[in-house]
Each structure stands twice: as structure tokens, then as C-alpha cells.
N, C-alpha and C positions, 0 to 999 in steps of 0.2 A: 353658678359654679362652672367653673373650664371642665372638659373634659380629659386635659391632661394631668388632672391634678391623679385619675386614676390609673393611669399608663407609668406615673410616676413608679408605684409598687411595684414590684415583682410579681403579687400575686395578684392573680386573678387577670393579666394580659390579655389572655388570650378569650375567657369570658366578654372583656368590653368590649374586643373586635367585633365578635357575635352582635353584640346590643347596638353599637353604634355605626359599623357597616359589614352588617349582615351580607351570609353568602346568599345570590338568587338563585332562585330553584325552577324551573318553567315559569321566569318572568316575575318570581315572586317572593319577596324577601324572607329568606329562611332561620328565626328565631332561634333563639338558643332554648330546652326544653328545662322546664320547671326544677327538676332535680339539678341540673347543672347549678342553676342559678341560688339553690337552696347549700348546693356545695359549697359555691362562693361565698356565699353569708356567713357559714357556720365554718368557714377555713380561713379566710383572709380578713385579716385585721388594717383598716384602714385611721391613718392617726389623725386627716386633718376632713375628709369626707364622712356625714352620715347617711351611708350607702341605703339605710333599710327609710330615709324621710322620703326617696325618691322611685326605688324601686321597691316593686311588688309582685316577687315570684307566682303569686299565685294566677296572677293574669296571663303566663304564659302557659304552653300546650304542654302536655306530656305525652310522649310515645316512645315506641324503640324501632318506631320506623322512620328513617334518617331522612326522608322527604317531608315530614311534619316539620321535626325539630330538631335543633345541631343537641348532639350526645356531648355530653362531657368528656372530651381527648384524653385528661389523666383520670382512667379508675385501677384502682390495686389488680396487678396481675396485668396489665398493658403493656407492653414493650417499648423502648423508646430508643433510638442511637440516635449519636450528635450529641448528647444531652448528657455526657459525663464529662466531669473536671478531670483534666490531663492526670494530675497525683491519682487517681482513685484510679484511671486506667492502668496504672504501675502494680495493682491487683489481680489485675487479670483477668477481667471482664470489660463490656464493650458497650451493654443494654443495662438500662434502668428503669425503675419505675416508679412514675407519681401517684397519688400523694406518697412524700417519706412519713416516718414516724412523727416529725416534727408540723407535721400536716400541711408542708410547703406542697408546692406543685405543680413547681419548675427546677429548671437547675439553677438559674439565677437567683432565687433565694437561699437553695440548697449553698450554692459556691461561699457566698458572703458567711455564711454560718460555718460553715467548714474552715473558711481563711480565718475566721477568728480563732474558734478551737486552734488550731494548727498557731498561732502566734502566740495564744494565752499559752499552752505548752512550749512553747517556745521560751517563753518566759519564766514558767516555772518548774519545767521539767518534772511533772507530777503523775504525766501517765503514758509510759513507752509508745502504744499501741492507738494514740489519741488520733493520729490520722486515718489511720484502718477505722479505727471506731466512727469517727465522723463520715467516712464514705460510707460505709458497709451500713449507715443509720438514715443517711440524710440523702444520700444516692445510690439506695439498694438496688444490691444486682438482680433481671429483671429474670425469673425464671418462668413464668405465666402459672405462678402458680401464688399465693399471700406467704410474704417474707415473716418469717416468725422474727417478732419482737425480740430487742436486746436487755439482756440480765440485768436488772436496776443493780442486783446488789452487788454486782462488778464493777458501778461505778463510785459506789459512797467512799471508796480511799481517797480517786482520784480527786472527786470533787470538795471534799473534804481539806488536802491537800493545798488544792486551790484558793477556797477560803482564805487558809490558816496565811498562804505565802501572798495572796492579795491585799491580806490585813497588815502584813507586816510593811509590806513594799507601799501601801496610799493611805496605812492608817494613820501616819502622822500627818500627811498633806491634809485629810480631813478633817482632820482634829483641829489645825485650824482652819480652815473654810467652816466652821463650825462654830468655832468660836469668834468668826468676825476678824475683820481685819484690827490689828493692834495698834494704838496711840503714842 
């Protein structure tokens, strides 16, 4: 296995850095600690690596003394600048925080997920508020304090919405891609 097949993702970058060139510490390579690595696991979904044939969190240290072991950079309530999408600074904030709701935990996952929200509304004009809503979810403003979660049931119109006008705009193109091409 390359090791760039995991530098590939978005998630989990800054994890591999740790694994594969570790910061030194009085001469001595400074591991990433257990919990980080157990974050990775249970956050980042990898499509063509399996992460857990090769790695074994349990073999690494645990501490919260930062001379043992590197701490996990995004926990809820961290601060973070540089690391918001231009749109979401038209908000009016500046700091954000990883993980989002969507358990990214970067901005470069966050962005992608956002540009699409932002284009699928674009397309079907289903929910005014859809870019506020993608920033304020996917690159919460970072207050050092846990961002309370967003209202599910604010969102059943819109996505509902979306469905119905996604069905209508590709349900005939699949219908046949479904039925095979024609003789």
C-alpha cells in the first residue's frame, strides 16, 4: 500500500503526518496518542484503504502530557482561524471549530460538502437559508464553548423538497439507465 493513497482524503491529514513523520521531541519521535488515533477510526471513512488491517491504536501511548504524545489538534470547543470558506465569513465570524456536525475535521472536507449544498440549491431553490445552514453546521463558529446542534425538523421541507425536484429533473434519465440501453 502507497502512503499516498491516505493523504488522498481530506480526513484524517493531519493524523498521517503524526504516523508517518512524526514531530521529535528531545531526539525522539513524538507519536500521535491513542485517543487521537481511535478519533480517526471512528471519523474518517476511507474508500479504497483498510485502515484498522494495519493500524492498531492500541499500541500507542496515552497521556495529556504533550511530551509523551501529539493530542488530537481538532476537539469540539478548539479554536481555529485560516480555516473558514470565504462565503461563511460573509457571516460574520472568523474562528471555527473541528469536528463539524457532520464529523469532518478539516475545512477541506467541510468546503466540498458546502459547495455542493450551495449548487444542489442552486438548482432547485428549495431552501433560502441553505448556505447559512451549511456554514453555521459544517464550519461552526468557534466560541470555546460545544456548538448546540442544528433543528432536524427545520430541515424535513427542505430536503424533502429536494427529493421530490431531484426525482423529477434525473428520474427519467434513470429510468432508463435502468432499463438498459434500447435495440
Amino acid at each position: 500500500m502507497s502512503n499516498t493513497e491516505l493523504f488522498e482524503a481530506s480526513c484524517g491529514k493531519d493524523f498521517w503526518c503524526s504516523i508517518f513523520n512524526p514531530k521529535c521531541v528531545r531526539g525522539q519521535p513524538l507519536p500521535p496518542c491513542r485517543s487521537y488515533c481511535q478519533n480517526i477510526l471512528n471519523s474518517c471513512k476511507y474508500e479504497t484503504v483498510d485502515v484498522r488491517s494495519f493500524l492498531d491504536c492500541n499500541i500507542l501511548p496515552e497521556s495529556n502530557d504533550t511530551s509523551v504524545c501529539q493530542q488530537d489538534p481538532f476537539q469540539h470547543g478548539k479554536c481555529h482561524n485560516k480555516m473558514l470558506d470565504q462565503r461563511c465569513r460573509a457571516l460574520g465570524y472568523d474562528t471555527v471549530t473541528f469536528p463539524n456536525f457532520a464529523g469532518q475535521r478539516n475545512m477541506f472536507a467541510a468546503v466540498e460538502l458546502t459547495t455542493m449544498i450551495d449548487i444542489i440549491n442552486n438548482g432547485t431553490h428549495c431552501f433560502d437559508f441553505s448556505l447559512t445552514f451549511a456554514c453555521y453546521t459544517l464550519m461552526p463558529k468557534c466560541s470555546g464553548k460545544p456548538v448546540p446542534k442544528p433543528c432536524h425538523t427545520a430541515l424535513q421541507e427542505p430536503l424533502q423538497c429536494v427529493q421530490r425536484k431531484m426525482c423529477r429533473i434525473f428520474g427519467h434519465f434513470l429510468g432508463q439507465l435502468a432499463r438498459g440501453p434500447g435495440l
